[in-house]
C-alpha positions as CSV (number, residue, x, y, z in Angstrom):
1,X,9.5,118.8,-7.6
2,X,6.3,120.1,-7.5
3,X,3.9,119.5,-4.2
4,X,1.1,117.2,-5.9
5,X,4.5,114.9,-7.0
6,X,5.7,115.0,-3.3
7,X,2.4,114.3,-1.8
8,X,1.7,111.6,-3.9
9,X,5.2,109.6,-3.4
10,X,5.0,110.6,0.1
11,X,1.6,108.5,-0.2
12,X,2.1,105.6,-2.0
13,X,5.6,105.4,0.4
14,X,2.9,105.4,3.2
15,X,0.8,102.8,1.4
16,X,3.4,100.1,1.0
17,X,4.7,100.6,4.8
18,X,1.0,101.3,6.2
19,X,0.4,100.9,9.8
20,X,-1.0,97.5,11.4
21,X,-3.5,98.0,14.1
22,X,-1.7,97.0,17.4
23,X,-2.4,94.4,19.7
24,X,-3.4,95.3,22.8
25,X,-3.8,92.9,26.1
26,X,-4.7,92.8,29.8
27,X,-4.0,90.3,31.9
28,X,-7.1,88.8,31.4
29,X,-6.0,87.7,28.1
30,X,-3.0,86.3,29.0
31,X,-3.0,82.6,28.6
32,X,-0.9,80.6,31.8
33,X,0.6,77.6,31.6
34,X,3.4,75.3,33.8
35,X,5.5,73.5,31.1
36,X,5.6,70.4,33.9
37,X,2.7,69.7,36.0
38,X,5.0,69.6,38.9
39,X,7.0,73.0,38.2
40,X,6.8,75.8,40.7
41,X,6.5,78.5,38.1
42,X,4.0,79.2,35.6
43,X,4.3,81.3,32.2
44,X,1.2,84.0,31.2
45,X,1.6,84.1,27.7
46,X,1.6,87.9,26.5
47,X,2.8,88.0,22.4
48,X,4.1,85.1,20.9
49,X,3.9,84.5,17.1
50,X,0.8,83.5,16.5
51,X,-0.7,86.9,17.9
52,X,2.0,88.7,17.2
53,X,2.9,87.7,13.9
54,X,7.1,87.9,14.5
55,X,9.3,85.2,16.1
56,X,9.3,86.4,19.7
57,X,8.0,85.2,22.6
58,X,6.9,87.5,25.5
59,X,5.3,86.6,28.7
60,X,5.7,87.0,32.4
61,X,7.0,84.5,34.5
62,X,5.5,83.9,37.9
63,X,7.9,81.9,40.3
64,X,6.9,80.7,43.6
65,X,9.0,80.4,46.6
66,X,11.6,78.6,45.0
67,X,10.8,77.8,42.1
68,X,13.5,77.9,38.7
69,X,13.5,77.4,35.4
70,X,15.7,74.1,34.4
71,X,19.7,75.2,33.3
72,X,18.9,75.5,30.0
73,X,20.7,77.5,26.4
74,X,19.3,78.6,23.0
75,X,20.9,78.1,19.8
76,X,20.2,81.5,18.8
77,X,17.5,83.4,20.9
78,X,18.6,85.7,23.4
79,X,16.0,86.0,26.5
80,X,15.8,89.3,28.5
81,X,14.5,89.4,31.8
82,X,12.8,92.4,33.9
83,X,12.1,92.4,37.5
84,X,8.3,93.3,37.9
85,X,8.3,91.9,41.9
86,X,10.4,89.5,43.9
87,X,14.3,88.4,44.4
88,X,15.6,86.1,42.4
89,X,19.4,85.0,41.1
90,X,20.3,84.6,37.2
91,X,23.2,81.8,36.9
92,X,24.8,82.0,33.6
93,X,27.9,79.8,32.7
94,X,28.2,79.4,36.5
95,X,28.4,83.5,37.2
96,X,25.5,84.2,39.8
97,X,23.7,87.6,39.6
98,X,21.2,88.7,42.1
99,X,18.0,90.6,41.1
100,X,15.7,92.3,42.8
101,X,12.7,94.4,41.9
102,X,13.3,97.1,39.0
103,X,16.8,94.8,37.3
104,X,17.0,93.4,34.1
105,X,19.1,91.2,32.6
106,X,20.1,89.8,29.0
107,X,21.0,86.5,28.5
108,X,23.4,85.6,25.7
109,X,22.0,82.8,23.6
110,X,25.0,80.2,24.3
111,X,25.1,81.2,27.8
112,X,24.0,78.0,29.9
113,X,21.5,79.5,31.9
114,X,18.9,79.5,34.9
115,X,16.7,81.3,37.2
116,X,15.7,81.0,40.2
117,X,13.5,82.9,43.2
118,X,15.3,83.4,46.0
119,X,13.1,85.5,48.1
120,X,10.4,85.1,50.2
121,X,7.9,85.9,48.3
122,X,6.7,84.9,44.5
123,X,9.2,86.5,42.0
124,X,7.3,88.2,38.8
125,X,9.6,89.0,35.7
126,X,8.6,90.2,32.1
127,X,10.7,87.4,29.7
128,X,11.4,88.6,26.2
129,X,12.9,85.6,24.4
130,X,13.8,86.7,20.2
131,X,13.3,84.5,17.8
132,X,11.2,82.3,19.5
133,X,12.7,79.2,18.9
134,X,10.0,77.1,19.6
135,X,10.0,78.7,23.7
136,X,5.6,79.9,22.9
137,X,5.3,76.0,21.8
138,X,6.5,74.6,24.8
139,X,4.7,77.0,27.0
140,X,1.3,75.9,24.9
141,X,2.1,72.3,25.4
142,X,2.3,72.5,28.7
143,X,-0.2,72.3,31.6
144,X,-3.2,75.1,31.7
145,X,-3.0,77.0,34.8
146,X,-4.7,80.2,36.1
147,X,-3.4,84.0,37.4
148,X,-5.1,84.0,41.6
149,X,-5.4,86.9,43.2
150,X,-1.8,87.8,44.3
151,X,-0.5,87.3,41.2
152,X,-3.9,89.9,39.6
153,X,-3.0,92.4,42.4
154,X,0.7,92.3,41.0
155,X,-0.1,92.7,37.6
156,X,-2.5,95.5,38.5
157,X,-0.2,97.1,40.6
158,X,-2.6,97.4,43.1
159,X,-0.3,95.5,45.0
160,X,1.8,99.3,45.8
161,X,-1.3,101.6,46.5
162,X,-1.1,103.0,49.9
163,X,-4.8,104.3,51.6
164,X,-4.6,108.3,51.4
């Protein structure tokens, strides 16, 4: 095959599969709701499918002193979980599991599950929940709420920085 025949496959294989600029977010984008006006943890939307353009929803989780999500399952999502800050417990199909900063978990989408903060300070976990399954939509219907200062420090990391 001669070279002008491999470049030009090689570039319309590149045109059909071409690159979408990526979305990129700070927290100051992030868009934080309580799904009950009385719940003790709040949800900052990261990606979800209307910026993100694929079934997934992704968004941390802020949980005060305790504060849980309701035992809940998905029909077909599967929702992982990664400690940014905090202790909490998983409960899945009755089986506790303690985390603590740095864990993650992955949920299996028929496990009946929770979690709950069971430290003494506000638990902050990345939640990855794919496909969707309508989990951005409830967050969006809930109550608007705001990131405060903890919760920016966290998310900045300025939270860890020692004085030199």
């Amino acid at each position: 095959m001669t070279q002008s025949l491999m470049t030009e496959q090689t570039s319309t294989s590149a045109d059909s599969q071409a690159c979408r600029i990526p979305i990129v977010k700070s927290h100051r984008d992030y868009q934080v709701f309580r799904i009950h006006p009385d719940d003790r943890n709040r949800l900052a939307l990261v990606f979800d499918p209307k910026t993100a353009d694929v079934s997934l929803t992704y968004c941390v989780e802020i949980f005060d002193v305790g504060g849980k999500t309701p035992s809940h399952h998905h029909r077909a999502a599967v929702e992982m979980f990664y400690v940014i800050k905090g202790e909490g417990e998983a409960v899945c199909d009755g089986k506790v599991v303690p985390l603590r900063t740095g864990d993650s978990i992955l949920i299996p989408n028929s496990g009946i599950h929770e979690v709950r903060n069971v430290g003494s300070d506000r638990l902050y976990m990345l939640c990855i929940m794919v496909p969707n399954e309508d989990f951005a939509e409830l967050i969006r219907n809930g109550v608007p709420d705001e990131l405060d200062e903890e919760d920016l420090r966290v998310l900045n990391r300025t939270d860890v920085l020692t004085a030199c």
